[in-house]
C-alpha distance (Angstrom), angle and dihedral (degrees) to the residues before:
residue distance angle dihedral
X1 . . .
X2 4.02 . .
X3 3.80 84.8 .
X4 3.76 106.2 44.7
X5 4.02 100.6 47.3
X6 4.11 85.9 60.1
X7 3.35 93.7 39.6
X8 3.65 100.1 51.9
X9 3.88 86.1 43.8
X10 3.82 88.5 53.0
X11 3.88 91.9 52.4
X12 3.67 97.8 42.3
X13 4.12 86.6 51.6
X14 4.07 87.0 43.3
X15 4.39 80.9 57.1
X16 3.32 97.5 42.8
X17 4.02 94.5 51.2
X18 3.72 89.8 44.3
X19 3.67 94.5 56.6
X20 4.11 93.1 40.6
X21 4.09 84.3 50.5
X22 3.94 88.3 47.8
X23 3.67 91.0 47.9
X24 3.69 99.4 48.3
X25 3.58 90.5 43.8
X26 4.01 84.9 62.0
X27 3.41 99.6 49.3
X28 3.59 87.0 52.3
X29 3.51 89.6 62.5
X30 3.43 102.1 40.9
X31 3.59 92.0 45.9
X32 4.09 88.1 103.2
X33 3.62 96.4 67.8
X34 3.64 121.8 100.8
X35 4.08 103.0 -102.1
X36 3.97 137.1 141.9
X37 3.69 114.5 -105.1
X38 3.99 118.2 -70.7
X39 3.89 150.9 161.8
X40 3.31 134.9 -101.3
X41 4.41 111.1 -106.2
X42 3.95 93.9 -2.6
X43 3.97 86.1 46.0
X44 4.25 114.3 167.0
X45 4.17 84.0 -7.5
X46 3.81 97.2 105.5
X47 3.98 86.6 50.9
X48 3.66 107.9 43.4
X49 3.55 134.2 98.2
X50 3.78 118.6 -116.1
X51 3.83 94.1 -150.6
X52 3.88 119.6 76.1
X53 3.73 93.8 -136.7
X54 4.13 85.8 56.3
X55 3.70 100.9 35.8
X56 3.98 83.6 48.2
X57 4.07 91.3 57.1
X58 3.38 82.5 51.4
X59 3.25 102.3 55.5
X60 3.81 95.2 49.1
X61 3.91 88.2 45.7
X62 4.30 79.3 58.4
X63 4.07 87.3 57.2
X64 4.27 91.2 54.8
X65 3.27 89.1 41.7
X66 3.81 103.2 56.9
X67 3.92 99.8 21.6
X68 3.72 97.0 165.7
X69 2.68 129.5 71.1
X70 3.84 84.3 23.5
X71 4.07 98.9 -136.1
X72 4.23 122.4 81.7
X73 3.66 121.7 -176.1
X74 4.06 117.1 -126.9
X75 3.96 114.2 -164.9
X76 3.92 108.9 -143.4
X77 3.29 87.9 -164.5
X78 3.51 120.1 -55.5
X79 3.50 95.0 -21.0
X80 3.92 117.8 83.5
X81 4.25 124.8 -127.2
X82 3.56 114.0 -167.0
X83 3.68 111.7 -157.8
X84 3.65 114.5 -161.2
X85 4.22 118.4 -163.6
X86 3.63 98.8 -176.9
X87 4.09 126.5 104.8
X88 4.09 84.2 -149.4
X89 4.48 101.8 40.6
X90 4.26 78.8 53.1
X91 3.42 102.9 46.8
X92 3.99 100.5 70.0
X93 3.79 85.0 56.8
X94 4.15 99.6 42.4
X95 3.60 85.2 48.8
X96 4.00 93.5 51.1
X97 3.63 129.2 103.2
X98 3.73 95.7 -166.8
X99 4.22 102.8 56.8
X100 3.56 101.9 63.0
X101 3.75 100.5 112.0
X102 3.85 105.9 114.5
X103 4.03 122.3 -121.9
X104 3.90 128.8 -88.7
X105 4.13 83.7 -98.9
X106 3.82 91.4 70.4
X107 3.70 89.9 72.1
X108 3.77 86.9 66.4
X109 4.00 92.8 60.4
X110 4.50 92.6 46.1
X111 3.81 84.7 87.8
X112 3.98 97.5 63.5
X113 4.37 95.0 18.0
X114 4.07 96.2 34.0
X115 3.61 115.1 -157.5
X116 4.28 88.1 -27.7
X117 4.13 132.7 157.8
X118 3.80 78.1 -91.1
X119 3.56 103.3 55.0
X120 3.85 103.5 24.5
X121 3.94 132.3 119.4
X122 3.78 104.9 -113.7
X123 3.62 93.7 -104.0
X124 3.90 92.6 65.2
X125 4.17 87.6 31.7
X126 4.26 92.8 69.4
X127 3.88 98.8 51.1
X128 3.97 88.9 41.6
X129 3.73 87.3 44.0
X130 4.22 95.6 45.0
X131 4.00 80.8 46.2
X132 3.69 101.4 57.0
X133 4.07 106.4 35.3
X134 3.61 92.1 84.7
X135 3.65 92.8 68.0
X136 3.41 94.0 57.8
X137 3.77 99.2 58.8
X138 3.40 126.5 128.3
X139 3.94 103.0 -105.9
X140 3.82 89.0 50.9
X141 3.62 95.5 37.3
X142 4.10 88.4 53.5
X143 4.09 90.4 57.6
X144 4.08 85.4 67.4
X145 3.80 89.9 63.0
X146 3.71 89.9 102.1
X147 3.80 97.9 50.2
X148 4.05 90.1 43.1
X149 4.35 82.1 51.9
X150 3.74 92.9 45.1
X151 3.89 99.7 47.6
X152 4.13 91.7 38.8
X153 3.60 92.3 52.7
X154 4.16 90.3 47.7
X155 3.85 85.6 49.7
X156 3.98 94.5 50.9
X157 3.49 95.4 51.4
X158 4.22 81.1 51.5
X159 3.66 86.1 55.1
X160 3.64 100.2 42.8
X161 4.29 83.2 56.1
X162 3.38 86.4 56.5
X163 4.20 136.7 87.2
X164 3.67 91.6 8.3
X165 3.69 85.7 137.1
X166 3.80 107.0 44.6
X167 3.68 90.8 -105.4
X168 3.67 122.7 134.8
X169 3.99 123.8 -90.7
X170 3.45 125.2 -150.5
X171 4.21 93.6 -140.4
X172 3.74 94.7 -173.6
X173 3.96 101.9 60.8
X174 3.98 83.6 60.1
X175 3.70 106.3 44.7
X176 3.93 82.3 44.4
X177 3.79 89.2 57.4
X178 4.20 93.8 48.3
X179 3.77 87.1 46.5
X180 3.99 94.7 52.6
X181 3.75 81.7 48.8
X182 3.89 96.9 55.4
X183 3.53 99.4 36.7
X184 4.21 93.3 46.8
X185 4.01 88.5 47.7
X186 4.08 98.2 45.1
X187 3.93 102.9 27.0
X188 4.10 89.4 48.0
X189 3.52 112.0 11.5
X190 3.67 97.6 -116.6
X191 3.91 131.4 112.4
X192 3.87 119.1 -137.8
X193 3.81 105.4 175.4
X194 4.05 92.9 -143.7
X195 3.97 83.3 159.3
X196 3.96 95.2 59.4
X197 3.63 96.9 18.5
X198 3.91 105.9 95.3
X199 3.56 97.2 -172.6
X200 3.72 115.8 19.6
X201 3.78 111.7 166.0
X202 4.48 83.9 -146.3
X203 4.03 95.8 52.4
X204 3.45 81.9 42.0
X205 3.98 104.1 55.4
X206 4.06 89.9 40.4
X207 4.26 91.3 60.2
X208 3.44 91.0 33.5
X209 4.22 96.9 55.0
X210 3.97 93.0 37.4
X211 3.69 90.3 59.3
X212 4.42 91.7 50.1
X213 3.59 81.7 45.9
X214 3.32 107.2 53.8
X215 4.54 83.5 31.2
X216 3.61 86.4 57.3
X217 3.80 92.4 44.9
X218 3.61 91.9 66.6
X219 4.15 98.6 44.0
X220 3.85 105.0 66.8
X221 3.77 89.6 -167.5
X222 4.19 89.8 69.9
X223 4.41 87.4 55.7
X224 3.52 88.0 97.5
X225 3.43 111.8 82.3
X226 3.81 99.3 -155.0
X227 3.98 92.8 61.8
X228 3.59 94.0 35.5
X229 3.82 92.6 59.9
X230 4.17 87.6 50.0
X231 4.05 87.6 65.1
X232 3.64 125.6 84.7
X233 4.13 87.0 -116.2
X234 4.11 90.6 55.3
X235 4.18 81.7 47.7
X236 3.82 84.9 55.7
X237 3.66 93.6 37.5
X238 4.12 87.4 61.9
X239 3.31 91.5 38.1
X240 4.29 90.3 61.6
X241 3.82 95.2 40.3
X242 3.45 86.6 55.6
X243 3.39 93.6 58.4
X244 3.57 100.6 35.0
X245 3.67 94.7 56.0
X246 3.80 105.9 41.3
X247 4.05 82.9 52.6
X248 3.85 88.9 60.1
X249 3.27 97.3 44.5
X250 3.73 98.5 45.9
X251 3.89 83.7 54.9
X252 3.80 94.1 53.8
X253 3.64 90.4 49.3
X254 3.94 95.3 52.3
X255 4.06 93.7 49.4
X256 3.64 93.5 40.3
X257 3.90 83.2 53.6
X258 3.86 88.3 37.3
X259 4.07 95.5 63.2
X260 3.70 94.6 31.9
X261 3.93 79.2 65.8
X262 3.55 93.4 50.5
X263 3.91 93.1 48.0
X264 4.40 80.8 -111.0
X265 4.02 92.6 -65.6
X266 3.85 104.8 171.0
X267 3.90 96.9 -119.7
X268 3.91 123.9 159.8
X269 3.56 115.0 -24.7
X270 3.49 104.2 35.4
X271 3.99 108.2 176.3
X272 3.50 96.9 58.7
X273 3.97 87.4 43.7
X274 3.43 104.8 47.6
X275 4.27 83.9 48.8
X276 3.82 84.5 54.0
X277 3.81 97.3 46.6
X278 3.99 92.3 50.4
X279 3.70 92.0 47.7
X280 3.91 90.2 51.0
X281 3.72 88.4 51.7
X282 3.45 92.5 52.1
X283 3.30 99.1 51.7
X284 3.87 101.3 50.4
X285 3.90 83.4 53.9
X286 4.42 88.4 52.9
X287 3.87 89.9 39.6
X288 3.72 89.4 71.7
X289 3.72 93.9 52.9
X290 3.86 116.1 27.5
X291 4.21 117.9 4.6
X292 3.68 88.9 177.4
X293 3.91 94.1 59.3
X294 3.86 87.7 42.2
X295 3.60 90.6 54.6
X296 4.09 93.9 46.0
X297 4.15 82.1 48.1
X298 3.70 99.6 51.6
X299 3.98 85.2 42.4
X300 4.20 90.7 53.6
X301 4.01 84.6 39.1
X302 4.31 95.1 60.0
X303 3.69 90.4 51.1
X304 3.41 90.4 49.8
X305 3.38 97.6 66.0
X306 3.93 92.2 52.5
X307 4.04 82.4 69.3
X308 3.41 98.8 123.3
């Protein structure tokens, strides 16, 4: 026991180096790019802004600041974010098939998307990808016209309410609500009413665990899940997925029920039923060999939908 407390001490110090050495020897090379002034592990963390709306400003502010060439560097801690501002520095990497792994922040979002088109490695993003471009063609995209009518006209007659004074509007937080609306109605079938709704506990959870998100995005100390979920935001955080994800799953259960009813006839809104009638098919087929894996699928499937 003598020899195994020192020893683990010794490694764990022999890590910790290793990583400082690795980190230094970044910066070093980085240290050529245009970027404000920071430190080495906590890096831009004692300057930036823990809201999105502030850490946004300054992110612009970073764009008039270093106009050419038009790309700063911005050290979230000790990990480095290049953020590029030019149509022709982005274009080599739009127009690349080999960068489409997604950034170390994605992990943050797996809790509320799962393993989703949004979060996924790209070889899980293709088949997910190849599986839901159907539903967004244009014959089954043109049967939402109705809902897109309904929920614009709703959000007009927001606007219209608003201003009438000469006071300042925040634009966003209403478009956001008529866009919750028309993606909750077409994508799963089911209407919410964010735009009417004054409290709804749904519209309420999605604001509420974008802003942690992108809060604990900025604060590399709240990565770890274990101490996150000890603070009064990872509380919150719980509190959100909780709701998020029994709504979703509520909503598969009531259209799955829905077109079992109807003996699956393609009535009304058909992209989200025709998704809904595969995935029932599918699943009769796994229950026969593996209910566990079925269960872990339909799990993976209800955060999928939260995707956008």
């Amino acid at each position: 026991m003598g020899v195994i407390i020192p020893a683990v001490l010794l490694a764990s110090a022999t890590v910790i180096a290793w990583l400082i050495y690795k980190h230094l020897r970044m910066r070093q090379v980085l240290k050529h790019l245009n970027q404000p002034r920071s430190y080495p592990i906590v890096g831009h963390g004692l300057i930036t802004k823990p809201d999105p709306e502030g850490f946004m400003n300054q992110v612009i502010g970073m764009g008039y600041l270093y106009p050419d060439p038009r790309m700063c560097l911005l050290w979230i801690g000790p990990f480095p974010c290049l953020m590029l501002y030019s149509a022709d520095l982005v274009e080599p990497i739009f127009s690349s098939t080999k960068h489409l792994n997604k950034g170390f922040a994605y992990v943050l979002l797996e809790p509320w998307l799962g393993i989703s088109i949004l979060t996924s490695q790209k070889e899980q993003w293709r088949p997910k990808r190849k599986l839901l471009t159907p539903t967004f063609h244009y014959d089954i995209l043109k049967d939402f016209l109705p809902i897109f009518n309904e929920q614009s006209k709703i959000l007009i007659q927001k606007l219209c309410c608003l201003g009438v004074a000469d006071e300042e509007v925040d634009v966003l937080s209403v478009i956001t609500l008529c866009t919750l609306d028309i993606i909750c109605e077409t994508s799963m079938g089911k209407a919410i009413g964010a735009q009417l709704a004054e409290n709804n506990e749904y519209v309420w959870a999605v604001h509420t665990i974008n802003k942690l998100i992108s809060k604990r995005t900025n604060n590399p100390l709240m990565w770890n899940s274990f101490i996150y979920n000890l603070t009064e935001d990872g509380r919150t955080h719980e509190k959100c997925l909780h709701i998020l994800h029994d709504f979703t799953k509520k909503v598969i259960v009531e259209r799955k029920e829905a077109l079992q009813d109807s003996d699956y006839k393609m009535e009304g809104r058909l992209a989200f039923s025709r998704q809904i009638c595969c995935t029932i098919r599918i699943l009769r087929i796994l229950c026969s060999r593996n209910r566990k894996s079925v269960q872990k699928w339909r799990s993976s499937f209800a955060r999928s939908l939260q995707f956008t």
